[in-house]
N, C-alpha and C positions, 0 to 999 in steps of 0.2 A: 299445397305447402308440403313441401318433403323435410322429412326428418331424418336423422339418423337412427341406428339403434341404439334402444337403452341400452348403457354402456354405465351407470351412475349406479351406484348404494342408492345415493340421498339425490335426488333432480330437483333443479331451481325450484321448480314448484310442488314439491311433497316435503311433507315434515319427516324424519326417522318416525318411526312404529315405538318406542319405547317412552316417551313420553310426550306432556305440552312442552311446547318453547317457553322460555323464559319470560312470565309477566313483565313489561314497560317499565311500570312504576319499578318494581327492585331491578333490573339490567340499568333505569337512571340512575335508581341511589348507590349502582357499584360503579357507575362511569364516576359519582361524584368524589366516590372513594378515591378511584385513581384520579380523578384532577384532585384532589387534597395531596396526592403523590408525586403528581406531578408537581407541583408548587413547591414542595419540601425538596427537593433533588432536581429544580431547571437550574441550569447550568449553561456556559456559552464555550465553547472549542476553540482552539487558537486556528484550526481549520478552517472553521465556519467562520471567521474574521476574517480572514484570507478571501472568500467569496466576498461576503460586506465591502472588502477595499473597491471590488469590482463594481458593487450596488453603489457605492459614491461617486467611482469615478464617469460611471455612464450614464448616471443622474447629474452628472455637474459639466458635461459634455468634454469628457477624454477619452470617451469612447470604453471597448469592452475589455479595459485594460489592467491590470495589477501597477507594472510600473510604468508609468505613463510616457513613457520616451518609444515603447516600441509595444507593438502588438503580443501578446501570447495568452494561449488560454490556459487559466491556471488552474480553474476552478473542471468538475469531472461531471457537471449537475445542471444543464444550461435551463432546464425543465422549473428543476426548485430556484435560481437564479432567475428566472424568468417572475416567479411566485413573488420571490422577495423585493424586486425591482419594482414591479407594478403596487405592491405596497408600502413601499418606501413613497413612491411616487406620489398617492393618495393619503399620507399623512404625511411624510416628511418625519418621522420619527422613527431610527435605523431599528434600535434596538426591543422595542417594542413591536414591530413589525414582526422582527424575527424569533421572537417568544411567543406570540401569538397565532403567528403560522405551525408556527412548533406542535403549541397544545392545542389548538384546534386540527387539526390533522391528526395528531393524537387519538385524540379523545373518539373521532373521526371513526379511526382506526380498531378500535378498544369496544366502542356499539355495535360497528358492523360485525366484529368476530361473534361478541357476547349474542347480538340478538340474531344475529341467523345459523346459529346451534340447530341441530336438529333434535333436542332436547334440550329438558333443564339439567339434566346430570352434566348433559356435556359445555351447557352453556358454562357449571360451575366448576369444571376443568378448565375450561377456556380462563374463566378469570382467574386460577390459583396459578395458571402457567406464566398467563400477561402482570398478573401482580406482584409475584414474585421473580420474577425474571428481572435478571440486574442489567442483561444486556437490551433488554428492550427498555426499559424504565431508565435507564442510564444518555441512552440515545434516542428517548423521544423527543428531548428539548435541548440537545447538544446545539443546534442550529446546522446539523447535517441533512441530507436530504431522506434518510432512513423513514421518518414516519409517511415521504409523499409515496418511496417505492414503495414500502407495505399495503400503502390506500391503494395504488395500484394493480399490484399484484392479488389484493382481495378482486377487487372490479372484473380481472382475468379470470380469477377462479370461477366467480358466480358468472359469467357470459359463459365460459368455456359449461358449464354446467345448464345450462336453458339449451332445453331440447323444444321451443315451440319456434324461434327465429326462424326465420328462413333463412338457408342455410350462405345464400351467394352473401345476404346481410351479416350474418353471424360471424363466417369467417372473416371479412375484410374489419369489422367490428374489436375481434381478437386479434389483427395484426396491428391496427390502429392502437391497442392497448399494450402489446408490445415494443412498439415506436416508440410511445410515450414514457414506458418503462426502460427501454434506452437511455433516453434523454434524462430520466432522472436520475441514472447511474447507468453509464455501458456496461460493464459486469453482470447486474441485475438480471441483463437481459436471459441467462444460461438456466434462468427457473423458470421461465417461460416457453423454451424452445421447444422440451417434450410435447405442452400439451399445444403448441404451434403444429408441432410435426403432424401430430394425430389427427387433429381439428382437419387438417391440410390432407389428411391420408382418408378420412371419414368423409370429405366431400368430393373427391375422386377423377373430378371435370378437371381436365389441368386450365383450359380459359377461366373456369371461376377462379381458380386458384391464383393464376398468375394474375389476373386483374385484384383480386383480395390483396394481393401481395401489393403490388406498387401502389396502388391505393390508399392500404394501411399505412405501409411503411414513408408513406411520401413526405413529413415530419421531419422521420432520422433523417432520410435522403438531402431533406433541404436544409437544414441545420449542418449536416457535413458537408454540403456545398457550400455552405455559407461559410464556415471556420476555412475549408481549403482556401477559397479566397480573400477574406478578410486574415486571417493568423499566417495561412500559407499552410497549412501540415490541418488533416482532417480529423485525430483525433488529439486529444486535451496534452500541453505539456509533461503532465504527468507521466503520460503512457510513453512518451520517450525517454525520460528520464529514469525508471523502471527497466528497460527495455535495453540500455546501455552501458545498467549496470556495472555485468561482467560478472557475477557474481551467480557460480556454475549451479544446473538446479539441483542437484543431489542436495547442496547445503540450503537452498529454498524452503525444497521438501522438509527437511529436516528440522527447520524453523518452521515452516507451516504445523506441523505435527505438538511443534511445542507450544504454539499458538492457542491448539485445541486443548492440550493438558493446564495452561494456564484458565481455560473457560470452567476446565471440570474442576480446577482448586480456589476460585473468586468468586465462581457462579453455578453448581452443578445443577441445577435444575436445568436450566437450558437445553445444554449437549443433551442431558436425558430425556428431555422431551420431545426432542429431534429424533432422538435412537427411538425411541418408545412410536414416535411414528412412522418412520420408517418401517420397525418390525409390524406394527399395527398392518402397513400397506402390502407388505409382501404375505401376511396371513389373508390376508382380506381374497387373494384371488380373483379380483375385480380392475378394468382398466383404469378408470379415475384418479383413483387413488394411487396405483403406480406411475400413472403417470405424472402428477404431481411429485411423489419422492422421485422419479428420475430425477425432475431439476432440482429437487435440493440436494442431493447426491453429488450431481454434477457442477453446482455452485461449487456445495463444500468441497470438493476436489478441487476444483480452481480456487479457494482461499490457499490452502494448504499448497499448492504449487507455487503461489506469488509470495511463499513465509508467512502469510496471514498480514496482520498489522500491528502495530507498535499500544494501538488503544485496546485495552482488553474489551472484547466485547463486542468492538462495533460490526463485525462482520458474520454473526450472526443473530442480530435483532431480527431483519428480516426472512432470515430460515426458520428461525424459532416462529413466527406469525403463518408463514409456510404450512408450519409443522400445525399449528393448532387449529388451523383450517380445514386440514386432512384428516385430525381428532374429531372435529367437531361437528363440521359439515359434508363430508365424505365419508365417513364409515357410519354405521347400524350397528348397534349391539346394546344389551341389555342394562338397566341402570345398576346392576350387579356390577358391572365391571367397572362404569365409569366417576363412580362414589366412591372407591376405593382406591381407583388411579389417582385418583384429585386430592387425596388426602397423601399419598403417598408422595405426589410430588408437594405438595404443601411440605412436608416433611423434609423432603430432600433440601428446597427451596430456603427453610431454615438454617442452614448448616454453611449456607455462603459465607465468605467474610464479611458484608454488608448488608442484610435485608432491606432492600427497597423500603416495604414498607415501617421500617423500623427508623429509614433515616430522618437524621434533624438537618439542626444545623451545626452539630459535634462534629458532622463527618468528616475523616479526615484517614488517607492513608495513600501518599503518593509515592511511597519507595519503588524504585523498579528493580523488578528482579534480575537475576542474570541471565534468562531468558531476552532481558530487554522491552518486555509488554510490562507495561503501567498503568494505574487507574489513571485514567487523564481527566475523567471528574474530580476525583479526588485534588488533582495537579491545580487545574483551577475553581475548585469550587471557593476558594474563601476569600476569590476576588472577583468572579463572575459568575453568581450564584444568586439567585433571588431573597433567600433568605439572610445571605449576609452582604447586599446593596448596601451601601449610602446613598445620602439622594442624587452623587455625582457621577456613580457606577458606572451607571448609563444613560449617562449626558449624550446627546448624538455629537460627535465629531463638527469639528469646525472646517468646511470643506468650500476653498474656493471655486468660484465658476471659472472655465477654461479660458485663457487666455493667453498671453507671449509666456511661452517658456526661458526659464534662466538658461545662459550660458551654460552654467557648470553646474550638472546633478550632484546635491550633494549624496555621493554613495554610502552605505551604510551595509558593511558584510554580515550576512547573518545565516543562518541553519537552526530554524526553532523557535518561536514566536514571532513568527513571517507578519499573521491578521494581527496582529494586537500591533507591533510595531509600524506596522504599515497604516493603520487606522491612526494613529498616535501621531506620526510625524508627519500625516497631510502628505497630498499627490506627487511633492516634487523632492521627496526624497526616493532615491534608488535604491532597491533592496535586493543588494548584490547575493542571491542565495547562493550558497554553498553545496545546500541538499540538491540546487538545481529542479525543482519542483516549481520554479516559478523563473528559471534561467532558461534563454533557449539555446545560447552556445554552449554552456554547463551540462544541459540534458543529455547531448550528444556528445558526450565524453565521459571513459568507464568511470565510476568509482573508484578512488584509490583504494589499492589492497589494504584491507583491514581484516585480519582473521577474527575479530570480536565486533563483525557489524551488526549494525542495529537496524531493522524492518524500517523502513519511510526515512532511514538518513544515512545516506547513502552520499556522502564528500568526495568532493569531487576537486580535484588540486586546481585552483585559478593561476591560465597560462600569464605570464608575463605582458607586463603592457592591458591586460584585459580591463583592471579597474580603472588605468587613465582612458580606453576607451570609453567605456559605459561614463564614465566622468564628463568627456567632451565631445561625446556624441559623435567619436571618432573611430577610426581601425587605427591604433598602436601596438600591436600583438607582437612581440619578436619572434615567433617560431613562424619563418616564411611560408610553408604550407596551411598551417594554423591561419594566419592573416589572408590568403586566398580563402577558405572557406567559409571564414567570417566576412568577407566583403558581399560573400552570395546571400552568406544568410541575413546579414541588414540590409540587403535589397529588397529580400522579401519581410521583413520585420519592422523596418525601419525607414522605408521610402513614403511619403507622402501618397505618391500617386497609385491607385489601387488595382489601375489598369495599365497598367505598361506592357510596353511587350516585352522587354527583358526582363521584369518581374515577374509575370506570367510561366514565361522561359524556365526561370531560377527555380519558380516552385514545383514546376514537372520533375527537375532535374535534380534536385535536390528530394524531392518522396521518391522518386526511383534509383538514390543512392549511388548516384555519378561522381558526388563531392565527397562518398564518405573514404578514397583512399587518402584521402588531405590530410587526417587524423594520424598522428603516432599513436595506437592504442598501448601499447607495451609502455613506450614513457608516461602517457598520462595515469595509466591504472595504478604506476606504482609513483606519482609523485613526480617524475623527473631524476628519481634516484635509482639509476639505470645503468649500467656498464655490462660490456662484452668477457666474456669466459677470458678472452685473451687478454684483457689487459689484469687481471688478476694471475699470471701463470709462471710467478713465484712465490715464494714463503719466503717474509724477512725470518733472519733466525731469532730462536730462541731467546726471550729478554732482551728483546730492541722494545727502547720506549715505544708507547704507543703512537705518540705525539711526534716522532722523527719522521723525515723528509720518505714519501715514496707511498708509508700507511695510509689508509683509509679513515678519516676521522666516522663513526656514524652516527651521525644526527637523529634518522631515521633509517626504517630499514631500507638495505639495497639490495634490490635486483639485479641477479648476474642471470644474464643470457645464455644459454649452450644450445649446442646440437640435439635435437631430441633423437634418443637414443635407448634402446633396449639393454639392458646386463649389465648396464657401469656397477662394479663392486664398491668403489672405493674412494673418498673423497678427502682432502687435506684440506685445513684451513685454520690459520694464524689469527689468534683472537688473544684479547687482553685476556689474562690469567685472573685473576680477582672478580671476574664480571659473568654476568650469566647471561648466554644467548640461544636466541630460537632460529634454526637453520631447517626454512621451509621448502621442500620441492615440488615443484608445481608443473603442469601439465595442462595448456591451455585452460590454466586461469584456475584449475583443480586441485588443491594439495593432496598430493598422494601419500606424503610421508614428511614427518617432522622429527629434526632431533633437538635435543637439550642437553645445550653445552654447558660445562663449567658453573661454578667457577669451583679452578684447584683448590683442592681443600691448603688451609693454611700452615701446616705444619711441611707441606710438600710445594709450596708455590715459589717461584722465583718472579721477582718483579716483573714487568713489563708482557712481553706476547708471550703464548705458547703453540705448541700447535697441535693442535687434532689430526688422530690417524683414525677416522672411525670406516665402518661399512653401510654401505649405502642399504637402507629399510628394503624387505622384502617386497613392497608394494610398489614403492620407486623403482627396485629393482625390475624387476616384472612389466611396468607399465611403461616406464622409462620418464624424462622430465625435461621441461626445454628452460623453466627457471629455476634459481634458487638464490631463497630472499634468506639475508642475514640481517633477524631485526636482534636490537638490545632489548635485553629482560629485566635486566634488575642486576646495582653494579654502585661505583661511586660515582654515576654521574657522565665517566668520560667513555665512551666504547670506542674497540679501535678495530679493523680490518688489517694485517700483515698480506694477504694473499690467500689464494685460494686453489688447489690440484684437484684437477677431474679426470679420471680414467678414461682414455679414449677422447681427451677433448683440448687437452692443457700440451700436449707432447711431450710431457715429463712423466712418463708412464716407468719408465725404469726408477726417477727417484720415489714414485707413490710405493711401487712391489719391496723395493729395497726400506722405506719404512713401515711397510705393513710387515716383513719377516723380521723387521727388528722388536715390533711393536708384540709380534705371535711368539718372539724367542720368550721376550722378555717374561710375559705372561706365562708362556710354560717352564 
């Protein structure tokens, strides 16, 4: 039998040197602790309804569908989907199923950390981190799939840590628990891959290797085989719909970052006990344990690059479990330090806005901030929440078996209680999303420009003709390009036949992005409210209604098109005088610079337009900008556009310098 070398603190088979592990009987009576926590704080996500519509529909044979006219995968979890299906199957009771998968996995989750401590010091860090932790206790019975990756990623840790397997067993074993950790979230997989690398680097043989590898991995491989031909596209709607945003990453990052500051003012114990193991790993000077904080490093980097998410919390339950694995069963050291640690974060752990352990059924606090992250327990706790049920709660759904489809879906536009509404109105209503999160024409078109967007809602303008489509299971689209590449994509979405050869055709063609010049992205991103530099390239004058023939009424804001171009100084543009507006420039989809017009103070105003002579921001300047969006700000309601002069763009370069030296006189 070949081994590697010890490379472990703590190996599968030795306890830490500093103390006994935790006696049985008290590691039960704190599991029973947290199921009494559990039970006070389960809760159901309007997410995790969203998967359920899918558990009705392929229990009641429409296949693995959300809206049941066309294929797509909505759900990101085929693994936990798989969990809840086969116990839907076996009782026939949805919501029961999915609470009970929940806390059992849990509870699951919560034993294995507490009893394979390498101490009792550390066991009773483990439980002041899991008990008091709002992100873990929040999202162990959300009915997301967080408690199955957690049980997973234990399972990887303690393999990855058995030094007696042999080793062709051991690595194909750890890829196999990768695969699986896949499936129960793609993301997941990025705290895996360090100690993948290494396992892979420690056994040396590349045949072992590459046989471990197809082996393992033969799962994901078949499962995105499968979605390519059944859905057409290999990975989950989601990831396209993300992916087409348009929504440049500077401002991601910068949402990701607020994501983590919202964790440290709801819940600080977490972040800190992720930071606390981390530094624990790089003190340590041992490969184990870094190698595990590599992948939670390299998670939290990928949170914070995708903006994080909208639920506070959910996207570090499982680094936090990460994290007290690498406390507890990877590092050595004395019960001096880990009796003091454990109080400490008891301590911290206090100071949340919510203590887990302190919740009832009072709780309550769903305001969102202007970050845009919300307690989303909070959101529904006092209508899907165990503690405050009535006996109708959680009636399971009244769900017919498949048979003739109506004529006409009735449609139903929505962005934001997708599962609950879709559970609610039964299989044949269409739920035309918005967010595109469960749309597949939707997904593949940007976001419209919102400078105050929100993480996971992300509106997307619906073209013309599209809801009488989806209505009559028809192509009515008016934007002629638009209607070719929706013909391709209900071929692949919407055709019966699973094996055609122009279906087959359509779905090469369309993953390798031959249909995607068919898209106006410029129109869609902003709405349709779109016009060319030149048809703005005069100024009505001074106190023309705003409402006279030639102006711009604006609805919403409009995007003017230019030339991108370096050094423009100077910009003109005719707006109603009483109104305040935001005049954004943007730079493939980037605001470089914003200014904030008006409105003329009252003592100085003349009715109707006036015009701005300003200079173009140092950053614009510099960088140069190929849009510029004139949204309204705040006014009486009516906002107007007169015209708009750009240096270098408009051809009226003589009248801009002629009012910039009127504008310099006057001032000096």
């Amino acid at each position: 039998m070949e081994l590697i070398p010890s490379f472990n603190p703590v190996s599968e088979n030795s306890r830490g040197p500093t103390a006994a592990p935790l006696p049985r009987l008290l590691a039960a009576l704190l599991t029973l602790v947290y199921l009494a926590v559990l039970v006070r704080t389960a809760w159901l996500s309007d997410d995790a309804a969203i998967t359920l519509r899918t558990v009705m529909n392929v229990t009641h044979g429409f296949g693995l569908t959300f809206n049941v006219a066309e294929r797509v995968q909505t759900f990101t979890h085929p693994l936990w989907l798989l969990v809840l299906t086969a116990g839907y199957m076996l009782t026939r009771h949805l919501y029961l199923v999915t609470f009970a998968a929940s806390v059992g996995v849990s509870l699951s989750v919560f034993w294995l950390v507490v009893t394979r401590a390498a101490s009792a010091s550390q066991a009773a860090l483990a439980v002041v981190a899991l008990l008091f932790s709002r992100a873990f206790v929040d999202f162990s019975t959300s009915g997301l799939e967080n408690p199955l990756v957690s049980l997973l990623l234990i399972g990887l840790v303690v393999l990855f840590l058995n030094e007696r397997m042999e080793r062709s067993r051991w690595l194909a074993r750890l890829w196999t628990l990768g695969s699986l950790l896949y499936l129960a979230r793609p993301d997941a997989v990025l705290l895996a891959v360090p100690m993948l690398g290494v396992a892979s680097w420690q056994v040396r043989r590349p045949s072992t290797i590459a046989r471990a590898f197809f082996m393992g991995t033969a799962p994901a491989w078949a499962w995105t085989l499968f979605a390519t031909l059944y859905y057409g596209f290999p990975l989950p709607n989601t990831a396209y719909a993300k992916l087409a945003m348009g929504i440049p990453a500077h401002a991601l990052w910068t949402q990701g970052a607020l994501y983590f500051v919202d964790s440290i003012d709801r819940d600080p114990l977490t972040l800190t006990t992720v930071a606390f193991a981390l530094v624990a790993a790089a003190a340590a000077r041992r490969t184990a344990p870094r190698v595990l904080a590599a992948g939670i490093v390299l998670y939290l980097l990928y949170v914070m690059s995708i903006g994080g998410d909208f639920m506070a919390g959910r996207f570090f339950s499982v680094p936090l479990v990460a994290s007290v694995l690498l406390l507890t069963r990877l590092m050595a050291a004395p019960r001096a330090l880990w009796i003091p640690a454990a109080g400490v974060l008891a301590l911290v752990g206090c100071t949340a806005t919510h203590v887990p352990l302190w919740s009832n059924s009072r709780f309550s606090d769903s305001n969102a901030k202007p970050n845009g992250v919300i307690d989303e327990r909070a959101v529904y706790f006092h209508d899907k929440s165990l503690v405050l049920a009535r006996r109708v709660t959680f009636r399971d759904p009244e769900w017919p078996r498949a048979g003739t489809r109506p004529q006409r879906m009735n449609v139903l536009p929505a962005c934001g209680l997708m599962g609950s509404s879709g559970l609610d109105f039964g299989p044949y209503a269409y739920l035309l999303d918005e967010c595109a999160l469960a749309d597949p024409l939707l997904a593949r078109l940007p976001a419209v420009f919102n400078p105050e967007w929100r993480t996971g809602h992300y509106r997307r303008m619906i073209p013309a003709g599209y809801r009488d489509s989806v209505e009559k299971s028809d192509n009515e689209l008016q934007d002629p390009s638009l209607h070719e590449y929706y013909d391709h994509l209900r071929l692949i979405i919407r055709s019966d036949r699973l094996w055609s050869t122009a279906r087959l055709k359509a779905i090469v063609a369309m993953n390798l992005g031959r249909y995607d010049h068919l898209i106006d992205r410029t129109y869609y991103r902003h709405g349709g409210s779109v016009v060319g530099i030149e048809t703005l390239a005069r100024l009505a004058p001074d106190g023309t209604p705003g409402n006279a023939e030639g102006t711009f009424e604006l609805k919403a804001p409009l995007a003017i098109t230019c030339p991108d171009k370096r050094g423009r100084r100077y910009l003109e543009v005719s707006l109603e005088a009483d109104d305040r507006y935001f005049v954004m420039l943007l730079r493939k989809g980037r605001i470089e610079s914003t200014l904030d017009l008006g409105p003329i103070p009252e003592y100085r105003r003349r009715p109707g337009l006036t015009t701005y002579v300003v200079d173009v921001p140092p950053n614009a300047r510099a960088h140069g900008f190929d849009t510029i969006v004139v949204a309204p700000a705040s006014g009486d309601g009516h906002h107007a556009l007169g015209g708009l002069l750009l240096e270098g763009a408009s051809g009226m370069d003589a009248r801009i310098y002629r009012d910039v030296a009127v504008r310099d006189g006057m001032a000096r």
